[in-house]
N, C-alpha and C positions, 0 to 999 in steps of 0.2 A: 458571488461565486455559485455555480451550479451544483445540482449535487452529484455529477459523476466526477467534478471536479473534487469535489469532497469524500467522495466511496472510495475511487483510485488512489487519489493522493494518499489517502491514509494508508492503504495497502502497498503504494511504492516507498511509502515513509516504510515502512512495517521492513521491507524489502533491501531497501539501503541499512537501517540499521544493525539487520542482520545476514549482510554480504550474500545477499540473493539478487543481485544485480549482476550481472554480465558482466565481464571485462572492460565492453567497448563502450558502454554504457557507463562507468567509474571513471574509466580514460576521457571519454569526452567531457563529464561534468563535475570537475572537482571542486569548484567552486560551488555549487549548488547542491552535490554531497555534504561540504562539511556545513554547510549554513543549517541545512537539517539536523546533523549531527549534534551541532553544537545550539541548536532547535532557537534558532535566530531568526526562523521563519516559518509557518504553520504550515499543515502537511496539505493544505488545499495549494497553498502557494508554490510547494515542490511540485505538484502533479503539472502546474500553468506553467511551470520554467522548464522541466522536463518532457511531460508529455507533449506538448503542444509544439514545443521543439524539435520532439526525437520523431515523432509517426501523427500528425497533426492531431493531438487531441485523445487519441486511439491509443493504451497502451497493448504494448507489441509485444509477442512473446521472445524477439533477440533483447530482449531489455535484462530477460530474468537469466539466472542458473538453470540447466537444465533440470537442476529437483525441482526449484522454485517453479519452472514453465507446467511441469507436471503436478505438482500441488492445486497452481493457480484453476488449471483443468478441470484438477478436483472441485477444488470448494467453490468458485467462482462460475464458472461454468453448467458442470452436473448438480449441484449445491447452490445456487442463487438464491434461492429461499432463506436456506441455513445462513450462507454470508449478509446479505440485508437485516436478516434476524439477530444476528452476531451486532453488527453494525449499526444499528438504531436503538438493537436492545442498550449500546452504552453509549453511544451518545444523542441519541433522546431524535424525536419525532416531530419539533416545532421547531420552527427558522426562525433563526439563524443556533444551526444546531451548535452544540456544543465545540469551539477547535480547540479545546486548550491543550496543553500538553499532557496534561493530567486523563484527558479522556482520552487521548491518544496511549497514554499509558495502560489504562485496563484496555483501551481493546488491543491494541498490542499483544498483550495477556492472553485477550482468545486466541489472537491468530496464532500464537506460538502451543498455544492447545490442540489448535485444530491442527498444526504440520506436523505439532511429535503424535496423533493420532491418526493423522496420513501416513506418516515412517512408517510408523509400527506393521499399518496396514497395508503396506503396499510391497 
């Protein structure tokens, strides 16, 4: 798996779990929501069922909530530094990085750091 497949996935994991997905986006994949949810498949594997399906490969800003679209603007966008820092600071720098659920869990952690310090800020 490549690693935008591994950056994004984890951020659409991060995304789904906390209802920052789109409507149309829930509507079309609810089979590949709950499989995440129920974390019966790693979040590289969401972004390959998803993204590559939804906008080839590209995630698309009708995917998100419109906080979520503006968030992602923030930190991913204006902030790439900060998000790859966020992002390798926890699950590490040597392939095959870390998928488990557990890493998935602290960064989770950050990203829900960095959108209540988007709120706040915006």
């Amino acid at each position: 798996m490549d690693e935008q497949a591994r950056l994004f996935g984890t951020i659409l994991a991060w995304a789904a779990n906390n209802q920052h997905l789109s409507a149309d986006c829930v509507e079309d994949n609810p089979d590949v929501l709950e499989r995440v949810r129920s974390r019966s498949m790693d979040s590289g594997m969401f972004f390959a069922d998803i993204a590559y399906a939804l906008c080839d490969g590209k995630i698309c800003d009708h995917d998100f909530t419109d906080a979520a679209q503006e968030f992602m603007s923030h930190y991913i966008d204006k902030n790439l530094k900060q998000f790859a820092d966020d992002f390798y600071g926890v699950r590490g720098q040597e392939l095959p990085a870390d998928d488990s659920w557990d890493a998935y869990d602290r960064l989770a952690a950050v990203f829900d750091q960095r959108f209540s310090d988007w709120q706040a800020h915006s």
